[in-house]
C-alpha atoms as one frame of an Amber mdcrd trajectory, in Angstrom:
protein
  16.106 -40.059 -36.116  16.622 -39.801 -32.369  17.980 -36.845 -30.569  19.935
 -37.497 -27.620  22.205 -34.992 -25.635  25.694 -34.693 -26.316  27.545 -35.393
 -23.172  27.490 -32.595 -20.592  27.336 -29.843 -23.683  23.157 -29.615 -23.568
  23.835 -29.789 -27.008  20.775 -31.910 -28.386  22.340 -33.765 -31.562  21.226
 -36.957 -34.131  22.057 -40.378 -32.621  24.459 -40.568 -35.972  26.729 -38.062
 -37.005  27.367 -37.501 -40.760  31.378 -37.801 -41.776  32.351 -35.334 -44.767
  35.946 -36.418 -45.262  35.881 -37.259 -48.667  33.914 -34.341 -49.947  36.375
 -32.457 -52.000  38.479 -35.688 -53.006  36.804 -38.624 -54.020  33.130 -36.242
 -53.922  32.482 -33.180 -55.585  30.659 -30.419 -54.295  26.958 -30.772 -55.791
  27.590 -34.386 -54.261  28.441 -33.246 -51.066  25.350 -30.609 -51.068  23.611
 -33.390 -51.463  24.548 -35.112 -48.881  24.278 -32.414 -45.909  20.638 -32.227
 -48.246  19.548 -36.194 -47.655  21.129 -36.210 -43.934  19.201 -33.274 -42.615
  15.873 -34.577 -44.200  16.710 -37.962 -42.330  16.951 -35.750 -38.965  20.612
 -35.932 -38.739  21.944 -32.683 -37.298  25.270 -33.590 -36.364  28.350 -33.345
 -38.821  32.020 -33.510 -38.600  34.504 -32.108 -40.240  38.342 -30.888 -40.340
  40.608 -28.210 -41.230  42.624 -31.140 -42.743  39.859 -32.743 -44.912  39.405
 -33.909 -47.469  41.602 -37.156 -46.962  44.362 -38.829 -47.510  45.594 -35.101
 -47.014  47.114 -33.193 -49.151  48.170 -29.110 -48.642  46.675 -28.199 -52.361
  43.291 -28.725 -51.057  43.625 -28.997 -47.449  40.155 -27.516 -46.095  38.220
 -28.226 -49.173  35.744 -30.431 -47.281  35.306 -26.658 -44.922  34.631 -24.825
 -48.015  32.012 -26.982 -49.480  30.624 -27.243 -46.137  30.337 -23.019 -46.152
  29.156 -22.802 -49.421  25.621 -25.056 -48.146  25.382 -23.038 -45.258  25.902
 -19.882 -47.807  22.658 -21.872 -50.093  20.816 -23.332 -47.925  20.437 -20.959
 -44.862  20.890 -23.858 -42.555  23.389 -22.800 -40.067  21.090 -23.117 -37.179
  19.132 -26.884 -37.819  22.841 -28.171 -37.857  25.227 -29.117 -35.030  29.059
 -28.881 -36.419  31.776 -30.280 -35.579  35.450 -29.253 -36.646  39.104 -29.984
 -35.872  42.368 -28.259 -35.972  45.224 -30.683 -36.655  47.562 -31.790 -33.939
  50.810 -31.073 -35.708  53.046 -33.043 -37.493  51.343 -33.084 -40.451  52.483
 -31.293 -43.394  49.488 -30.743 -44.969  48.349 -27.984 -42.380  50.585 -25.463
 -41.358  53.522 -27.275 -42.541  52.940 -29.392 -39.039  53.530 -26.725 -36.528
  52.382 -28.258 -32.976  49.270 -26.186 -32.018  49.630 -23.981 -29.559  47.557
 -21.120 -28.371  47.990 -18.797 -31.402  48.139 -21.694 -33.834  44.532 -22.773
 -32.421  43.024 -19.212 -32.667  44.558 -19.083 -36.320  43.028 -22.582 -37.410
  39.667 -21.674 -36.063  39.554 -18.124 -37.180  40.128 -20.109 -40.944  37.846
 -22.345 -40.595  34.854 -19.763 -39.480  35.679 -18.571 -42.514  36.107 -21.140
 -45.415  32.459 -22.671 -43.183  30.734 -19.269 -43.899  29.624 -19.659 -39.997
  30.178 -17.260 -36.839  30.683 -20.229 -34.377  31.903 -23.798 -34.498  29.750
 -26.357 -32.025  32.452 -28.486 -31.029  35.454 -28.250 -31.441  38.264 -30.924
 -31.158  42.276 -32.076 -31.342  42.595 -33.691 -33.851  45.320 -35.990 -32.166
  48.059 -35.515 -29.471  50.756 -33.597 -30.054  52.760 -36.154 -28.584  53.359
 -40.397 -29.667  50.301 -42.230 -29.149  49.059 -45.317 -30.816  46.520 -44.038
 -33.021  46.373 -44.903 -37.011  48.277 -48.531 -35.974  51.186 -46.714 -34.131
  50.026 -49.756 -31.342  52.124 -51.629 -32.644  55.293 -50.134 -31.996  53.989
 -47.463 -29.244  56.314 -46.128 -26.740  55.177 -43.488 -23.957  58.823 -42.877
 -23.092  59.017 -40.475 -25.722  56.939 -37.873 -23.959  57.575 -35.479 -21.487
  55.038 -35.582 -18.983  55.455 -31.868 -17.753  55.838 -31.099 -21.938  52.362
 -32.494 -22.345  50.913 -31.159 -19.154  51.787 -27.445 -19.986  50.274 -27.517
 -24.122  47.396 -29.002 -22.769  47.143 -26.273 -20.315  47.655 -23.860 -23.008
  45.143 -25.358 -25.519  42.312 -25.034 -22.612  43.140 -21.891 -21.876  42.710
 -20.957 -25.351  39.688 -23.153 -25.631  38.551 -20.930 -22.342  38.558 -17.756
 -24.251  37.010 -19.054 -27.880  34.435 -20.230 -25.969  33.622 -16.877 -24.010
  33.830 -14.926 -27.735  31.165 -16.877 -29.034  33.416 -18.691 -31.839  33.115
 -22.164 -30.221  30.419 -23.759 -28.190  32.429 -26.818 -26.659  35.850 -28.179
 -26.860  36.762 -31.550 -27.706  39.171 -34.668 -28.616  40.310 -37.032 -30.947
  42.528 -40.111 -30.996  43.347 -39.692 -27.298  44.245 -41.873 -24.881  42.208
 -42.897 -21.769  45.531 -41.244 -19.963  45.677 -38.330 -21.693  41.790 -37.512
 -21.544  42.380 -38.069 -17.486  44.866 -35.415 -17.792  42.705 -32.816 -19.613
  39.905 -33.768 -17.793  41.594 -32.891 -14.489  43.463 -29.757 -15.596  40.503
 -28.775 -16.948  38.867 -29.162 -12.733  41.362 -27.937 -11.438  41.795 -24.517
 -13.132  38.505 -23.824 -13.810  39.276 -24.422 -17.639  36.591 -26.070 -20.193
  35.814 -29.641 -19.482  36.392 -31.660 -22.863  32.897 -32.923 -24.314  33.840
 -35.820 -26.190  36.220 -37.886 -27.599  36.151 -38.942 -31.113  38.227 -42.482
 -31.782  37.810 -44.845 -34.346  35.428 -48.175 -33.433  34.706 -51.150 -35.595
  34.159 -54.390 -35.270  37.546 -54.681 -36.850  39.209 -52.479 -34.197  37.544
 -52.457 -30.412  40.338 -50.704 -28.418  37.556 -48.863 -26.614  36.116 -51.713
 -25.038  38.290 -51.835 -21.654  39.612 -48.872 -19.969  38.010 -46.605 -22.425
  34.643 -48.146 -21.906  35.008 -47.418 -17.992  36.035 -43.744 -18.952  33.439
 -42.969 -21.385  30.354 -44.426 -19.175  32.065 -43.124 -15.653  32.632 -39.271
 -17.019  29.763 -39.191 -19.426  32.120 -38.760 -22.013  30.779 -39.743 -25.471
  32.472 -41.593 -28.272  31.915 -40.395 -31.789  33.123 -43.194 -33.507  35.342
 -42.968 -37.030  35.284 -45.465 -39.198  32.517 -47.780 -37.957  32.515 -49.734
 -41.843  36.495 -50.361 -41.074  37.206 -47.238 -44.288  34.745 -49.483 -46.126
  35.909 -53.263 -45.412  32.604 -54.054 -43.717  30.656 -53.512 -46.891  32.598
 -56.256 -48.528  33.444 -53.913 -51.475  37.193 -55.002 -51.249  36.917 -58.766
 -51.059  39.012 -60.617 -53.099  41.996 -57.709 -52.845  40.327 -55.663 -55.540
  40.554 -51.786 -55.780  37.558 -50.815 -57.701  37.149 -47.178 -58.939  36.546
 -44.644 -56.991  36.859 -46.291 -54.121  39.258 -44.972 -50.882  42.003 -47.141
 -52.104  42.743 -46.136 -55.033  43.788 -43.207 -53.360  44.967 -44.915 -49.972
  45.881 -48.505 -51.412  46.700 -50.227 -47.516  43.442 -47.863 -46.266  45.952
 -46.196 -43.185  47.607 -49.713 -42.831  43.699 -52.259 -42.628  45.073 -54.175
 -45.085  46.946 -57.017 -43.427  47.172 -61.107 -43.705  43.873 -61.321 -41.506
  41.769 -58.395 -42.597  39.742 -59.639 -45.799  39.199 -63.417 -43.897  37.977
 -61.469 -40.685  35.665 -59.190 -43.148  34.243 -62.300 -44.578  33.268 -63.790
 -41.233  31.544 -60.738 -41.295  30.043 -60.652 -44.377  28.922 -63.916 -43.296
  26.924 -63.552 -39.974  25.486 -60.823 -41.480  24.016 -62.614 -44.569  22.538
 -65.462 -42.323  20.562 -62.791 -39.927  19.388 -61.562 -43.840  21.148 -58.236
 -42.854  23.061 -55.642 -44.749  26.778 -56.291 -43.716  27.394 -52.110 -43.452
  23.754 -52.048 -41.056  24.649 -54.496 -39.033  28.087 -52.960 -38.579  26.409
 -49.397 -37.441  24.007 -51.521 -35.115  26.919 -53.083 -33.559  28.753 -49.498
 -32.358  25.248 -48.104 -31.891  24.664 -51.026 -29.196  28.161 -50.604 -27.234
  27.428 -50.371 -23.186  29.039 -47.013 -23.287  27.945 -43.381 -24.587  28.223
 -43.327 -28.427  27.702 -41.856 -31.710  28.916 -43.650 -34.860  30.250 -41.026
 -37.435  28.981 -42.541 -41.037  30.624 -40.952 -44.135  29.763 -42.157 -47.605
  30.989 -41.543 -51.079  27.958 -41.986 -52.687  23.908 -41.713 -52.269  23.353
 -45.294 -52.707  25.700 -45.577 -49.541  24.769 -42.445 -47.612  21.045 -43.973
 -47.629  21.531 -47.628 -47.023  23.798 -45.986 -43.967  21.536 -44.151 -42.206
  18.353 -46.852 -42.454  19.281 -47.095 -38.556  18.724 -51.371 -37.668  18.252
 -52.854 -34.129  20.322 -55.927 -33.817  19.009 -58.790 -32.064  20.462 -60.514
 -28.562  21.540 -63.570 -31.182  23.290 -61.252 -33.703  25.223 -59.555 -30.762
  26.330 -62.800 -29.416  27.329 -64.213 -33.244  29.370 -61.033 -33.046  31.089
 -61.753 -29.677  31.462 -65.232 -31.067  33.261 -63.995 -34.623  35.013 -61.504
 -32.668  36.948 -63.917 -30.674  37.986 -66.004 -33.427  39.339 -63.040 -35.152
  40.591 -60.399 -32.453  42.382 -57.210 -33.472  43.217 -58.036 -37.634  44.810
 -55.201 -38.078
């Protein structure tokens, strides 16, 4: 597994990054030791996490995924061979804190828990999980309107998060500090704050990317390449619509949507006949729909890291046998990918 460098960080991390959102919920924790087990004997050193996992989120076991996370580290000894990534939640959210909006305090709190329920001193990166403000994240582009912010609002919590991101940092309890479904305005705006007070520059920004949803492929593009701001991107399968598992409408067991039956609103009139165009250039190239979907993110003109998550072993390994996709692959891509723009 290749090591690149993580941005501006130094931070030397896996060209993947394993997702652990559904340890706790849909995977226990001897399944999720197993996991972190099979990923770092593949060479991949990066994994993400969040206060909030596992997922869809619930405030009974809200930081589970943390927990099983800690008690590795607490087995294994590992703490050092592993670059980690956590989040604390950007409000609203009732699962966490009842949604408070983070501020200060609230961001000292959430890391201060999670140090603890990961069994670690220090957190590598650590990111938003989303604004504390609309956006149009999780399909809110469809009805998104900026008017509902307060510019000077926004300007002064983000101020107050890098401040507070400023002195984590200097005690040693985070390494970097980062984003998550931002906007390419927004990560401006901390980016420049961050300048012009001398505050922590933000390391990364972690999206979701598919080739069911490409909303970083303008503007976002520009900003990642231009600032040498990596994407780690969520959700590279489409929450498992690229493997074909759901074709024909079906919910089998133990899948995501028997707990999330629309999958965060993916399921739509075009989804499953996009996935299938899909499913199909990828069985005439005599690829494996979910490696060719990986290959496609890994192969973006723009700094990024696809996050890959799995529910099982079977998946976890046919995930992380890394493929290089040929020039006539990519353009079958570009080809399905204007017939079928945006499907959800």
């Amino acid at each position: 597994m290749r090591q690149i460098e993580l941005g501006t960080t130094g931070m030397q991390v896996s060209e993947i990054c394993l997702g652990t959102m559904t340890w706790g919920s849909q995977n226990s924790e001897a399944e999720g030791h197993a996991q972190m087990d099979y990923a770092l004997e593949k060479g991949v050193n990066f994994w993400d996490t969040a206060e909030m996992y596992p997922v869809p989120p619930k405030a009974d076991y809200a930081g589970r995924t943390e927990e099983i996370i800690g008690t590795w580290f607490a087995s294994r000894g590992g703490r050092d061979k592993v670059v980690l990534a956590s989040k604390v939640a950007g409000g609203r959210q009732p699962a966490v804190r009842e949604g408070r909006i983070p501020d200060a305090a609230t961001m000292r709190e959430a890391v201060e828990g999670s140090l603890r329920r990961l069994q670690t001193d220090y957190i590598d990166l650590y990111q938003l999980h989303w604004p504390a403000r609309a956006h149009y994240h999780f399909r809110d582009n469809w009805a998104f309107d900026p008017r509902k912010n307060d510019p000077v609002q926004v300007r002064g919590q983000m101020i107050d998060l890098l401040e507070e991101a400023g002195r984590l940092i200097a005690s040693g309890k985070i390494r970097a500090f980062a984003l998550s479904n931002e906007t390419t305005w927004g990560t401006m705006e901390w980016l420049r704050l961050a300048r012009e007070a001398g505050l922590p520059r933000v390391a990364s920004v972690q999206n979701e990317y598919s080739l069911m949803c490409r909303q970083f492929d303008t503007d976002w593009a520009e900003l990642a390449q231009m600032e040498n701001l990596p994407l780690l991107a969520f959700s590279p399968l489409g929450a498992g619509l690229l493997s074909g598992k759901y074709q024909g409408d079906v919910i089998p067991p133990g899948t995501r949507r028997v707990l999330n039956p629309q999958l965060g609103g993916r399921m739509g009139p075009r989804t499953l006949p996009t996935v299938q165009a899909y499913l199909d250039l990828a069985a005439a190239h005599g690829l494996h729909p979910c490696q060719m979907a990986i290959g496609f993110v890994r192969a973006r003109p723009f700094p990024v890291i696809p996050i890959v998550g799995a529910s099982s072993m079977d998946q976890l390994r046919v995930n992380l046998d890394l493929v290089t996709l040929s020039a006539e692959v990519l353009r079958g891509i570009e080809a399905t990918h204007r017939a079928h723009p945006m499907p959800y």
